[in-house]
C-alpha positions in Angstrom: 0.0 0.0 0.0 1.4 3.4 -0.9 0.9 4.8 2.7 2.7 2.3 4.9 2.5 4.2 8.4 0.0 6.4 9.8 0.4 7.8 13.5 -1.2 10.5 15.5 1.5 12.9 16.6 -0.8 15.5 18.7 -3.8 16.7 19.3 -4.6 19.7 21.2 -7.6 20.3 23.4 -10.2 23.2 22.6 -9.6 26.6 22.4 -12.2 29.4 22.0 -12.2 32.6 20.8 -14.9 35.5 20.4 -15.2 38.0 17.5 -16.5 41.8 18.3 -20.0 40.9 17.6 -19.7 38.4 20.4 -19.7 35.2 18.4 -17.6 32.4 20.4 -15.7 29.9 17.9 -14.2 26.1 19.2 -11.2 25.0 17.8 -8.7 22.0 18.0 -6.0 20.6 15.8 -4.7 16.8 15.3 -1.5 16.1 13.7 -0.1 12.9 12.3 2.9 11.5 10.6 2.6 9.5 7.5 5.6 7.7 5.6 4.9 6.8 2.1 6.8 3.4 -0.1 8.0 5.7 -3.0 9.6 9.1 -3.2 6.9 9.1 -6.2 3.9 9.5 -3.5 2.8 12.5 -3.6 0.7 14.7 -1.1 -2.4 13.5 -2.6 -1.3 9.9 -2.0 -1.3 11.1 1.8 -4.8 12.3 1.3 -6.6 9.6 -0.2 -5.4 7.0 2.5 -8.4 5.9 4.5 -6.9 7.0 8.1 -6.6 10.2 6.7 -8.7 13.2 8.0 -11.5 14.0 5.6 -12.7 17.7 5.3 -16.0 18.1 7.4 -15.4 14.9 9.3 -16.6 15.5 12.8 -13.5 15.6 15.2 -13.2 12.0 16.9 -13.6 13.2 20.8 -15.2 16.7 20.2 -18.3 16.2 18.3 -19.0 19.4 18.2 -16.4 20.6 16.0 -15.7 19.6 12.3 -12.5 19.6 10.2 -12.5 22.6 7.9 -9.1 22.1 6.8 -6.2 19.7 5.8 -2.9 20.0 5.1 -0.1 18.1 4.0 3.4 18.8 4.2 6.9 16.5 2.6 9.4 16.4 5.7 11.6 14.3 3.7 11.4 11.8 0.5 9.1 9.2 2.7 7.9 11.2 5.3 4.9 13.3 5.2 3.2 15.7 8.0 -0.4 16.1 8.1 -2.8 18.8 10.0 -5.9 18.9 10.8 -7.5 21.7 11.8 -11.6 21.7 13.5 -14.0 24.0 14.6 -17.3 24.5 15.6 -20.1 26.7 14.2 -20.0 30.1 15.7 -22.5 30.8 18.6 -23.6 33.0 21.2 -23.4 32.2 24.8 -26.7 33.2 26.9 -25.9 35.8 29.0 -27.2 35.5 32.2 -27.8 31.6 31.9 -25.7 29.6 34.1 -23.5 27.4 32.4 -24.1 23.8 34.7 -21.2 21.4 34.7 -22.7 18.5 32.7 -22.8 21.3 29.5 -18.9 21.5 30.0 -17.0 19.6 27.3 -14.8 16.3 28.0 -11.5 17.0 29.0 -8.7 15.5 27.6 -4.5 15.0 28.7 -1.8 13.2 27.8 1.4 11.7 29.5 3.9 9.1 28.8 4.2 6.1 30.6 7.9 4.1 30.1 9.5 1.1 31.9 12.4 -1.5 31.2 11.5 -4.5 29.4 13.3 -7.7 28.6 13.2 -8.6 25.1 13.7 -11.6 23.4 14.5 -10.2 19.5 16.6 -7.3 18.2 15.2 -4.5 15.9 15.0 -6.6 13.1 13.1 -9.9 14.4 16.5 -12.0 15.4 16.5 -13.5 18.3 19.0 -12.7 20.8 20.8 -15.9 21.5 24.5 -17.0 21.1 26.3 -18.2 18.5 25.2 -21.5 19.4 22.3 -20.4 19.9 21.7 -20.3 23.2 18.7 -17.5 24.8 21.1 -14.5 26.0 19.0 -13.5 29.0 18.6 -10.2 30.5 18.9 -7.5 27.1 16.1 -5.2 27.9 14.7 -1.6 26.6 12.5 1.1 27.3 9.1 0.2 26.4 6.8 3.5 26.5 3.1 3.7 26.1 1.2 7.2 25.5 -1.2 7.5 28.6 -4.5 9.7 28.2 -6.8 11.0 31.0 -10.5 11.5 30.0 -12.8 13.9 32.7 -16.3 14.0 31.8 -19.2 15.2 34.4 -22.3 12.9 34.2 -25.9 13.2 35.5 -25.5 9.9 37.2 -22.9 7.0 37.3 -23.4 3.3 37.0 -20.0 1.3 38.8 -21.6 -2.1 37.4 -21.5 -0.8 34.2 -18.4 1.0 34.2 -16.4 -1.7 35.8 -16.6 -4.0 32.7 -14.3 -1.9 31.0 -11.6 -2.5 33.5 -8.5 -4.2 31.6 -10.6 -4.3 28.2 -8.9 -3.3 25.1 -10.9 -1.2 22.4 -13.0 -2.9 19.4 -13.6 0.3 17.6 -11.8 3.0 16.4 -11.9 5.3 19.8 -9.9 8.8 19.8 -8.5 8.2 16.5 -6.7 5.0 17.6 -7.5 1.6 15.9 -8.7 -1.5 17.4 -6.8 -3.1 19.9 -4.6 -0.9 20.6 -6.0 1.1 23.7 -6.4 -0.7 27.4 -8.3 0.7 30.1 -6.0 1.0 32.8 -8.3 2.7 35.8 -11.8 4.5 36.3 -12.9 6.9 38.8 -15.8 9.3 39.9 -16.2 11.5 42.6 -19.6 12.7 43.4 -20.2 16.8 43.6 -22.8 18.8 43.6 -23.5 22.3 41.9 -26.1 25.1 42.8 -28.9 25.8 39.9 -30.4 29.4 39.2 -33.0 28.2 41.5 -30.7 27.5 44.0 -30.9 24.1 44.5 -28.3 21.5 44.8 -28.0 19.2 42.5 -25.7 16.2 42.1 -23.4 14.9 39.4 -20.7 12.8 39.0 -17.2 13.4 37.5 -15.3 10.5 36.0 -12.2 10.1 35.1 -10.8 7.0 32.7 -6.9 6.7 32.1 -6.2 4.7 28.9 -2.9 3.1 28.0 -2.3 3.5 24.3 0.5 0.9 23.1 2.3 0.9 19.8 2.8 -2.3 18.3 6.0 -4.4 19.0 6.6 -6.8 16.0 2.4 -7.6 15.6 -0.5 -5.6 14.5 -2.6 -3.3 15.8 -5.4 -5.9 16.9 -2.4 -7.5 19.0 -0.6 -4.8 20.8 -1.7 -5.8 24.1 -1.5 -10.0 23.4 1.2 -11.7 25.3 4.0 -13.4 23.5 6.2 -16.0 24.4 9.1 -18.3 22.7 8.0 -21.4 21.4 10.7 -23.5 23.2 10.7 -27.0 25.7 12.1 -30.1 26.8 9.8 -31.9 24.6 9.0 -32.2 20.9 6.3 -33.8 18.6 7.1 -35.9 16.4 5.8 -38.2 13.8 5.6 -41.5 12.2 4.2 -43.0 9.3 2.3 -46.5 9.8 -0.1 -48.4 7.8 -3.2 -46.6 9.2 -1.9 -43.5 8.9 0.8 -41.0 10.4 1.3 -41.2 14.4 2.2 -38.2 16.3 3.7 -38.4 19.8 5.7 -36.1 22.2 8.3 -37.1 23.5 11.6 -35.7 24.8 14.1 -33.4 23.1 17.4 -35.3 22.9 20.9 -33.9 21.6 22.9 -35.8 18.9 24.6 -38.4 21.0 20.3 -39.5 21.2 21.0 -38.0 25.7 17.7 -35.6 27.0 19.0 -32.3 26.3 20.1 -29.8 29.1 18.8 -26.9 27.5 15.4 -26.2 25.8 14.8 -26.4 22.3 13.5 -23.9 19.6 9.9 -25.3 18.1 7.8 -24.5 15.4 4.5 -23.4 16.1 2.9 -26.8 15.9 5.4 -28.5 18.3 7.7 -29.7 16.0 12.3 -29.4 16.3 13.0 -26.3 14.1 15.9 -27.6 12.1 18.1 -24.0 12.5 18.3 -24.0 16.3 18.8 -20.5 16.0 16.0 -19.5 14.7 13.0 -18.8 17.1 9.0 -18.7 16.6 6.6 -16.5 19.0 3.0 -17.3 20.1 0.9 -14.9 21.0 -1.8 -15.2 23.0 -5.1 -13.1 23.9 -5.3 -11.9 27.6 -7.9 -9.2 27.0 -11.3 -8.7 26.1 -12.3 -6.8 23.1 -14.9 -3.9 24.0 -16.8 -0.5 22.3 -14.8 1.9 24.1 -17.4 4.6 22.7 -20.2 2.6 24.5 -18.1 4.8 27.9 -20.4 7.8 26.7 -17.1 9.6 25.9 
């Protein structure tokens, strides 16, 4: 595909402005980087990708505000910047009418979130074992995710309901990041109370979701968050032909001289001796569920 990376970059919160006729305007901005396959791509390669921001598309968090802009700019032979610019239709506020909290907008921040993680491959897939090809334990680098903070005051707040999103990676497309690659990491909501023009108290609740966003390591979007492991043991399926057919059994892994070997052996991903020790083969496994993050209310 011409377009082979597409990443958010930024993306500011609302700003608001008033004219001299006392006409308030919302406005945001979302920027990406795009690399192309060809110094031939052009900017309107960029554009016609399908994760690129259309031109009076609504903003993905702000629903009040639509793109009415896009631009595309070369940083270098494969690299491409793109801005996005929203806003919202100009409007008046009411003076004299209270402004309650559940009108206010959802707030939105972002943070990094970095720790040291042992790897088990280099940049460019090999596995990091000896040169007879042994696992080297104990190589590790920074892994970083991109943390975001949503706030949003609501009339009411349902725990039940709420707590099912708990350690739950997206299924849709949520804040302009694909499936998979979000994980709910913690919910909160604290319950406060404003005054009306009538001057009565009146209760809502302000909640609070951080979301982990992780780029994929070596896997696809649908499988940032999956576990991975070596395929590596003792034991070893093999397999024999008979007259009703082939036989498999497992059985253990033994070393040339036909001894149990001391140290585990690299597998394919049905069980079977890989014939280059080293070479290795990862399994990745699901650990969370798949939910509609916009199903929140965000």
């Amino acid at each position: 595909m011409p377009v082979t990376y597409f990443d958010q970059t930024f993306s500011s919160g609302i700003k608001t402005s008033v004219d001299d006729k006392g006409w308030t305007t919302a406005t945001a901005q979302i920027k990406w980087n795009a690399f192309v396959a060809t110094p031939d791509d052009n900017e309107l390669t960029v554009k016609a990708d399908a994760r690129a921001p259309r031109e009076k598309s609504r903003h993905p968090l702000f629903a009040g505000l639509f793109c009415n802009g896009v631009g595309v700019d070369r940083r270098g032979p494969l690299h491409f910047e793109v801005v996005a610019d929203y806003a919202s239709p100009p409007y008046k506020e009411e003076s004299g009418q209270q402004q309650g909290p559940l009108s206010q907008p959802v707030q939105v921040s972002y943070f990094s979130i970095t720790s040291e993680e042992e790897i088990d491959e280099d940049f460019n897939g090999n596995p990091i074992v000896t040169a007879c090809g042994e696992p080297v334990m104990g190589i590790t680098r920074p892994i970083s995710d991109l943390g975001i903070r949503l706030q949003k005051n609501f009339a009411s707040f349902d725990p039940a309901s709420f707590y099912t999103f708990i350690d739950c990676v997206n299924s849709d497309t949520f804040i302009g990041f694909p499936p998979g690659t979000l994980r709910i990491a913690s919910i909160s909501a604290d319950e406060q109370f404003y005054t009306d023009e009538d001057g009565n108290s009146i209760p809502f609740w302000s909640v609070q979701v951080e979301i982990h966003a992780r780029k994929p390591y070596r896997t696809t979007n649908d499988k940032a968050w999956w576990k991975r492991y070596r395929h590596e043991g003792f034991y070893v399926r093999t397999s024999a032909f008979t007259p009703i057919g082939s036989v498999f059994a497992v059985v253990r892994a033994v070393d040339a001289n036909k001894e149990p070997v001391s140290q585990p052996v690299q597998l394919d991903e049905n069980g079977f001796k890989l014939a280059d020790q080293t070479q290795s083969t990862w399994i990745e496994r699901q650990v969370f569920a798949p939910v509609s993050f916009a199903s929140m209310g965000f």
